[in-house]
C-alpha positions as CSV (number, residue, x, y, z in Angstrom):
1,X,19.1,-13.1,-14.1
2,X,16.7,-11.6,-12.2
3,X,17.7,-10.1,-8.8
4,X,15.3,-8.0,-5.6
5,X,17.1,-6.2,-3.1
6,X,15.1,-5.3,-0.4
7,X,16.5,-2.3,2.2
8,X,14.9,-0.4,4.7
9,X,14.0,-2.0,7.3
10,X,14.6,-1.0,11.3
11,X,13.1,-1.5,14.4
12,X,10.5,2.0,15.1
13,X,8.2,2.5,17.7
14,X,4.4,2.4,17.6
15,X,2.8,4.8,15.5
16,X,6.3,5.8,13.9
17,X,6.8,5.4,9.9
18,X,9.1,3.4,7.6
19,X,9.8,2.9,4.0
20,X,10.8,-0.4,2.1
21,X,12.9,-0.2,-0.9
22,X,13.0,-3.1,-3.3
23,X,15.6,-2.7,-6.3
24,X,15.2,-5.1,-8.9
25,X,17.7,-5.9,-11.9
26,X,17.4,-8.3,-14.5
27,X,13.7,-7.5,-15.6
28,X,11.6,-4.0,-15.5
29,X,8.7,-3.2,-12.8
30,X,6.5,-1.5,-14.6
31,X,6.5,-4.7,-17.0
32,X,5.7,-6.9,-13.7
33,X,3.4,-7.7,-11.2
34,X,5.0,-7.1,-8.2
35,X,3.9,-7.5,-4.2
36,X,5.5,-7.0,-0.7
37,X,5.0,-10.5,1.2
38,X,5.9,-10.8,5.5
39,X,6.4,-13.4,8.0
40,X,5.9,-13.2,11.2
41,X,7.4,-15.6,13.9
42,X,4.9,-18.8,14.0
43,X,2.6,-17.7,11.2
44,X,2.5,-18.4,7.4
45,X,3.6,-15.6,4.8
46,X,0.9,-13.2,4.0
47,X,0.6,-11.0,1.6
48,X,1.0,-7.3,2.3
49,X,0.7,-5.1,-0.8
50,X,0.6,-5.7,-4.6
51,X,1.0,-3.1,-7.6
52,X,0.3,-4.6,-11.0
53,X,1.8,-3.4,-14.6
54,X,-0.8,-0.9,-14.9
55,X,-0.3,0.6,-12.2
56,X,-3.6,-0.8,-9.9
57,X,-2.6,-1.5,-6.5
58,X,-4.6,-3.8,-3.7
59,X,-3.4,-4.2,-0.1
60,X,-4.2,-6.7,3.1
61,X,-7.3,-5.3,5.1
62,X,-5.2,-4.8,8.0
63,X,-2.9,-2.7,6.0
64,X,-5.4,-0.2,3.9
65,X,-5.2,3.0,5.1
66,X,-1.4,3.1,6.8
67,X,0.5,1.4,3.9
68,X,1.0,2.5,0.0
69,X,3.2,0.5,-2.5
70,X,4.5,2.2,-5.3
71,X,7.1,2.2,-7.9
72,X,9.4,4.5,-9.5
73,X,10.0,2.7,-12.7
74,X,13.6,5.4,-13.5
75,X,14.8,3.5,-10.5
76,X,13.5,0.2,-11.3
77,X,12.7,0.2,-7.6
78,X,9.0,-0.7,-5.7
79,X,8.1,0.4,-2.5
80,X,6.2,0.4,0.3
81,X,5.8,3.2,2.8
82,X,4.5,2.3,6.2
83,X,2.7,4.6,8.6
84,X,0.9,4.1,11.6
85,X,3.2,1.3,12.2
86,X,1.4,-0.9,15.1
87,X,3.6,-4.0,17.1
88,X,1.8,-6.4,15.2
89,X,3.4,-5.4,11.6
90,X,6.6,-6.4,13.1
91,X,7.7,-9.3,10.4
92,X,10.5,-10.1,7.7
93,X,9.0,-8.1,4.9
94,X,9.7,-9.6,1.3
95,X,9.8,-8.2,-2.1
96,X,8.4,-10.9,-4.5
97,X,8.4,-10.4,-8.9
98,X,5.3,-12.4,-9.8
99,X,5.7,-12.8,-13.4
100,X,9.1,-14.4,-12.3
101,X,8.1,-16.4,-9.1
102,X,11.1,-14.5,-7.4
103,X,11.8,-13.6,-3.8
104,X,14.0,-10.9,-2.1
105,X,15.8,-12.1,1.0
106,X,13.9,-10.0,3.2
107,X,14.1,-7.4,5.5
108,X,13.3,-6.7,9.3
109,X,10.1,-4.6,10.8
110,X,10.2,-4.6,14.1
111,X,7.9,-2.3,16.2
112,X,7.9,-1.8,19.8
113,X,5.3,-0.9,22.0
C-alpha cells in the first residue's frame, strides 16, 4: 500500500526559506514520477514541481529560480526546497506519486508580508 507523508511546512516571512519533505513507503521514488501539487484558497490545484525516474526535473514559471525538487532515493524521500518565499506561495502544498495516482494530505506554506 502505497503511502506520502508530507512534513515541513510553517508559516515564514517574505523572502525567508523552507523545505518540504515527502516520505513515501509502499513503492520506490527513483522508480516514479513524482511532483509537489498546491492550493491556494479559491484557486484550482496547480502544479509546483515534478522530478521524473531519470532524474529530469521541470518546475511552474512562477517557481523557477527560488524552488528545487529533489530526492534522496536512501531515504525514499522527495523534496522541495523553497527560497525567496513571496506571500503569494502561501498554499497547502501536496506530495503526489504519478505512476500511482496518489496524494499526500498536505502541508501548510504560509508567508507573511
Amino acid at each position: 500500500q502505497v503511502q506520502l507523508v508530507e512534513s515541513g511546512g510553517g508559516l515564514v516571512q517574505a523572502g525567508g526559506s523552507l523545505r518540504l519533505s515527502c516520505a513515501a513507503s509502499g513503492s520506490r521514488v527513483l522508480f516514479n514520477d513524482m511532483a509537489w501539487y498546491r492550493q491556494a484558497p479559491g484557486k484550482q490545484r496547480e502544479l509546483v514541481a515534478s522530478i521524473f525516474g531519470a532524474g529530469r526535473t521541470n518546475y511552474a514559471d512562477s517557481v523557477k529560480g527560488r524552488f528545487t525538487i529533489s530526492r534522496e532515493n536512501a531515504k525514499n524521500t522527495v523534496y522541495l526546497q523553497m527560497n525567496s518565499l513571496k506571500p503569494e506561495d502561501t498554499a497547502i502544498y501536496y506530495c503526489y506519486m504519478r505512476n500511482y495516482d496518489y496524494w499526500g494530505q498536505g502541508t501548510q506554506v504560509t508567508v507573511s508580508s
